[in-house]
VOGUZA-846359 format. One record per atom (N, C-alpha, C, CB): residue in one letter; x, y, z. Coordinates in steps of 0.02 Angstrom, whole numbers, plus 50000, padded with zeros to 5 digits. Glycine has a CB too. Example, Ala and Ser with C-alpha at 12.3 -4.5 7.8 and 13.67 -1.06 7.14 Angstrom:
// VOGUZA-846359
a506604971650390;a506154977550390;a506604983550390;a505654977650452;s506424988850354;s506844994750357;s506455000250394;s507044997050286;
This chain:
// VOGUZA-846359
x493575220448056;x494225219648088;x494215222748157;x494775222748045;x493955228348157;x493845232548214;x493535228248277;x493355238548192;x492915224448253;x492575220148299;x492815214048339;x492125218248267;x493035213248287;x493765204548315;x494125206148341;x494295199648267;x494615212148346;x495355216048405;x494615216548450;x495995226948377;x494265220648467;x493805223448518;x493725215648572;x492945226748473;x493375211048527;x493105204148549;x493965201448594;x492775198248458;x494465202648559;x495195198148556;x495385201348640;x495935200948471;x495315208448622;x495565213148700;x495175211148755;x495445222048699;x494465213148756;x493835209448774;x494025203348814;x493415207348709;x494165198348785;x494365190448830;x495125193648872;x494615181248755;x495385195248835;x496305195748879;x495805201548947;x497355202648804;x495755206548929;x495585209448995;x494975206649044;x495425216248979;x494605201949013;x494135198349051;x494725194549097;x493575193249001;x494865189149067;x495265185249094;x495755187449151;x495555182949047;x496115192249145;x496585195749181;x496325199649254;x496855200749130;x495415200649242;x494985204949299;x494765200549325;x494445209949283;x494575194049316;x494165190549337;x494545183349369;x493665190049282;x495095184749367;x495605179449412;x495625181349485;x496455179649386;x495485176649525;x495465178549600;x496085181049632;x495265172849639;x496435176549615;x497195179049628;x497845177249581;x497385176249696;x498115179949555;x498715180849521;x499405180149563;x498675187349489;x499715175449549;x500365175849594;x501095174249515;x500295167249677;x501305178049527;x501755179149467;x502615175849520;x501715190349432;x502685170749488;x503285169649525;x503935169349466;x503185162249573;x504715171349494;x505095172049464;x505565165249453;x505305177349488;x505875163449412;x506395159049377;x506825158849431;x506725161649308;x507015161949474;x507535160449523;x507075156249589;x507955168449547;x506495158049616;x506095155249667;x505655148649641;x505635161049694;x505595147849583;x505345138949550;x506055134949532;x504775139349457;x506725138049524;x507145135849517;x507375131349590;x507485140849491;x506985136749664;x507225134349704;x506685127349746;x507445140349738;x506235129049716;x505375125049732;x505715118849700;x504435128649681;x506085117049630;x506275109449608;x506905107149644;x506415108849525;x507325111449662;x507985110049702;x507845107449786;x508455117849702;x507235111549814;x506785107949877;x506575102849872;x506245110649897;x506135100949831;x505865095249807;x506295089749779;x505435096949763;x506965090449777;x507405084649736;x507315083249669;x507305078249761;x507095089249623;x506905088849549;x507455085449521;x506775095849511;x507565080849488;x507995077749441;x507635080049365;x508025069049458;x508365080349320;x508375083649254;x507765087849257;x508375078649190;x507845093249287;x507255099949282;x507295103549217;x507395106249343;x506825105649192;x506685109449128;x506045115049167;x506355103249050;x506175123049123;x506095127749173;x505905132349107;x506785129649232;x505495133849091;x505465137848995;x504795141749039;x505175130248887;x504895148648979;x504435153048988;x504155153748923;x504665158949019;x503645156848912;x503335157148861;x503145166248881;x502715150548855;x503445168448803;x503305176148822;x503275178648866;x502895178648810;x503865176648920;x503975179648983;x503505182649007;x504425183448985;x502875178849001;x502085176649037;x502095171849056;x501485176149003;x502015165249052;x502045159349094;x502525154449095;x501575156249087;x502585150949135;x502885146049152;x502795137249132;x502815147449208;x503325133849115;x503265127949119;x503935125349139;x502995125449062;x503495121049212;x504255116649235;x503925111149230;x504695117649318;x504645107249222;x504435100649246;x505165097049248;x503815096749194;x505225087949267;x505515085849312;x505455078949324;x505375089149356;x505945074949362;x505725070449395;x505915070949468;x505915065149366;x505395066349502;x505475067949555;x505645061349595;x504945071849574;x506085061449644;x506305051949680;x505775048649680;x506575050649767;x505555044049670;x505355037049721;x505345040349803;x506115029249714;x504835039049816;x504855040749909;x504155033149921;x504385053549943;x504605027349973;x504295022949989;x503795025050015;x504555019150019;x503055019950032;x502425021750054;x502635021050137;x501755016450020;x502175025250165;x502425025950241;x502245019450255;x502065031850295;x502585016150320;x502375010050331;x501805012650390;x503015004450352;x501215009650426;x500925011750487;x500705003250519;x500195017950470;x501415002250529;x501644994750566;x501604995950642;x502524992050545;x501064993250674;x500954995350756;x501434988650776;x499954995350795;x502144994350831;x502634988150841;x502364984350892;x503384989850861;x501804983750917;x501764978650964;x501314972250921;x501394981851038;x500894974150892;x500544968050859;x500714967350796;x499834968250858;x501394971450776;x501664969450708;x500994970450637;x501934960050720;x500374971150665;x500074974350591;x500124978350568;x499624975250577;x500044979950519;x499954985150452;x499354986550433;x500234982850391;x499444994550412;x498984996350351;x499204999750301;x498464999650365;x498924996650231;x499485002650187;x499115007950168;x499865000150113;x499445011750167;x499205017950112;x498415019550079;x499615016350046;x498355015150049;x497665014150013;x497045013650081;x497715005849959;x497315009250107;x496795007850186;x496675016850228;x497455000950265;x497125019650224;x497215024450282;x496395030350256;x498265029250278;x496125031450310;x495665039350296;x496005042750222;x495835046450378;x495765049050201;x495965053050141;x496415059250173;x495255055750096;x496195060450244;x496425064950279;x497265062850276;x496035065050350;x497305057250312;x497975054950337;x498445054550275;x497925047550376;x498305053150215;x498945052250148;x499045057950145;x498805049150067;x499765055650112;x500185057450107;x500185061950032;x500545052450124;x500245068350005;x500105072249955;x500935069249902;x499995081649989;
């Protein structure tokens, strides 16, 4: 029994030392990250007030158009570099 708690602590404090960075954010500042973003019906649950799960929907946002107004062509989205889309 002794060996399995040892092994059990073992991973939690591995895990916890060996994360590059930890950013612990609060229920009021992801509350405000889905209200920025236009979250529709947001759901916001913690789990042992250790982690987080949100989630959401988020609008429809049309694909940019990149219509050059003098020769009226296009390219969509899919065409453009990886640099240039849109996240």
């Amino acid at each position: 029994m002794y060996r399995a708690l040892l092994r059990y602590v073992h991973g939690i404090v591995h895990d916890h030392l060996s994360a590059p960075v930890a950013h612990h954010l609060s229920s009021v500042e992801l509350e405000r990250w889905l209200e920025q973003a236009g979250g529709q019906e947001p759901v916001l649950r913690h789990h042992n007030a250790m982690s987080w799960l949100v989630a959401g929907r988020l609008p429809r946002r049309p694909l940019e158009s990149r219509r050059d107004p003098e020769t009226g062509s296009s390219t969509s989205e899919r065409d453009r570099p990886r640099t240039e889309r849109r996240l």
